[in-house]
C-alpha positions as CSV (number, residue, x, y, z in Angstrom):
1,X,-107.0,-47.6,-8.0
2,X,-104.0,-45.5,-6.3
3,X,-104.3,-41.7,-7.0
4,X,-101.0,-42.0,-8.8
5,X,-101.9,-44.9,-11.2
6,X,-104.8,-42.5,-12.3
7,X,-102.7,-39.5,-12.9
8,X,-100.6,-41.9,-15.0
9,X,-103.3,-43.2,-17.1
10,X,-105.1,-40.1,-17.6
11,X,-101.5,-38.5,-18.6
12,X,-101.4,-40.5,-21.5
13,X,-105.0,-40.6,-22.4
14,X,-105.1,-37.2,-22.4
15,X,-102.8,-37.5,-25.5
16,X,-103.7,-37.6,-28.7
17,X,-104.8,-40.7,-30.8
18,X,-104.8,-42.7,-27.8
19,X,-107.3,-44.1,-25.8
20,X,-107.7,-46.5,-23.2
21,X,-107.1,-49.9,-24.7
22,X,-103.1,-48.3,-26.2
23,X,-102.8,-47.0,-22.9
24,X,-103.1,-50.7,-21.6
25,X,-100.6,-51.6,-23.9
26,X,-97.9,-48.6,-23.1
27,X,-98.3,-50.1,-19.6
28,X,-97.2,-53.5,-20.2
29,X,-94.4,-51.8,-22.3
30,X,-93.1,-49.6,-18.9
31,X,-94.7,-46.4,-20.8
32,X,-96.5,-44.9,-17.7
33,X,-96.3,-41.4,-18.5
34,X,-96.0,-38.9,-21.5
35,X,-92.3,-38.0,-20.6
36,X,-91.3,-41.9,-20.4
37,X,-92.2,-41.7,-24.2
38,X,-91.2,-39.1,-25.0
39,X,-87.5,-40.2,-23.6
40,X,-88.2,-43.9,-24.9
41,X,-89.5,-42.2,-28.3
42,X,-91.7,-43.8,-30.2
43,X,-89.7,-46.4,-32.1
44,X,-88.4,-47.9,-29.4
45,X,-91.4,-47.7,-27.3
46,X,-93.6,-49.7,-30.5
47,X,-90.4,-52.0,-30.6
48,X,-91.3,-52.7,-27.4
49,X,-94.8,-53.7,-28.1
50,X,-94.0,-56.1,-30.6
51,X,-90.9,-57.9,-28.8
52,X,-93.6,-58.6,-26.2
53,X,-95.9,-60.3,-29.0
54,X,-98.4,-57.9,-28.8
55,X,-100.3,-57.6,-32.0
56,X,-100.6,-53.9,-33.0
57,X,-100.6,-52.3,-36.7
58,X,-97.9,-49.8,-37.9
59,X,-101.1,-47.1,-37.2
60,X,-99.6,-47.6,-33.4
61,X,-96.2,-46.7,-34.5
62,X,-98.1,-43.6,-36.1
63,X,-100.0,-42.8,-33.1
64,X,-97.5,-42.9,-30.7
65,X,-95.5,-40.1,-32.9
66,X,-98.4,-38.2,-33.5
67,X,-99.4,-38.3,-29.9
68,X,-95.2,-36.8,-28.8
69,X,-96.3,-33.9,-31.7
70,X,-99.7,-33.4,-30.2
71,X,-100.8,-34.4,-33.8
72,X,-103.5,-36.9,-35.6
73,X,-101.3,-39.6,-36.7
74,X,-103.6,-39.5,-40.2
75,X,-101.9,-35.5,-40.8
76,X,-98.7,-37.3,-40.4
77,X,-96.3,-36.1,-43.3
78,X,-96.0,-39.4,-45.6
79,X,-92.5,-39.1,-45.4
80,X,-92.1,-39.0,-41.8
81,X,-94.2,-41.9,-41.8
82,X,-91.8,-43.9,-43.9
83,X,-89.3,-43.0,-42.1
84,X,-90.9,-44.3,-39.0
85,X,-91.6,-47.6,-40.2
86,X,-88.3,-47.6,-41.9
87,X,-86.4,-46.8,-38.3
88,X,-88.9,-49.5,-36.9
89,X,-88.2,-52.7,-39.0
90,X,-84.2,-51.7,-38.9
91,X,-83.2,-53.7,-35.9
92,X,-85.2,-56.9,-37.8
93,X,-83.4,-56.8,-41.3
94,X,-80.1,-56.3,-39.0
95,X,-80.8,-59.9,-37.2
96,X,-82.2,-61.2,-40.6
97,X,-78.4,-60.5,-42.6
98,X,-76.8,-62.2,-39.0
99,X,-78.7,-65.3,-39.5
């Protein structure tokens, strides 16, 4: 493995809540670094994961926000996970009303 490619994944595992196997995924996703999501954010950057079909739980969503606040995505205000989700699914119930 190229030095860089193991700054990159150690960048991210470094993070908290994830570890290596959301790592993999942020890959796939063009997430290679903790700055690309923090500029991608992570709504867009768990959009992402699902327009690709992979499989992942709204705990994702909650892990990739805890990880940009440097806290467990469990201690996450209830609120803010709401919000989250409800910023998440936006994009879907626009398409949904289109069709």
């Amino acid at each position: 493995m190229p030095a860089n490619a193991k700054l990159k994944n150690q960048d991210l595992l470094e993070l908290r809540n994830l570890g290596m196997a959301s790592v993999n995924i942020l890959h796939a996703v063009g997430i290679n670094t903790y700055q690309d999501l923090e500029d991608v954010g992570a709504v867009d950057t768990y959009r992402r994961i699902k327009d690709r079909g992979i499989h992942v739980s709204k705990v994702m969503l909650y892990a990739l926000q805890g990880a940009l606040m440097d806290v467990h995505w469990n201690d996450l205000p209830a609120s803010l996970k709401a919000q989250l989700v409800n910023d998440a699914e936006e994009p879907a119930k626009v398409a949904e009303l289109n069709n």
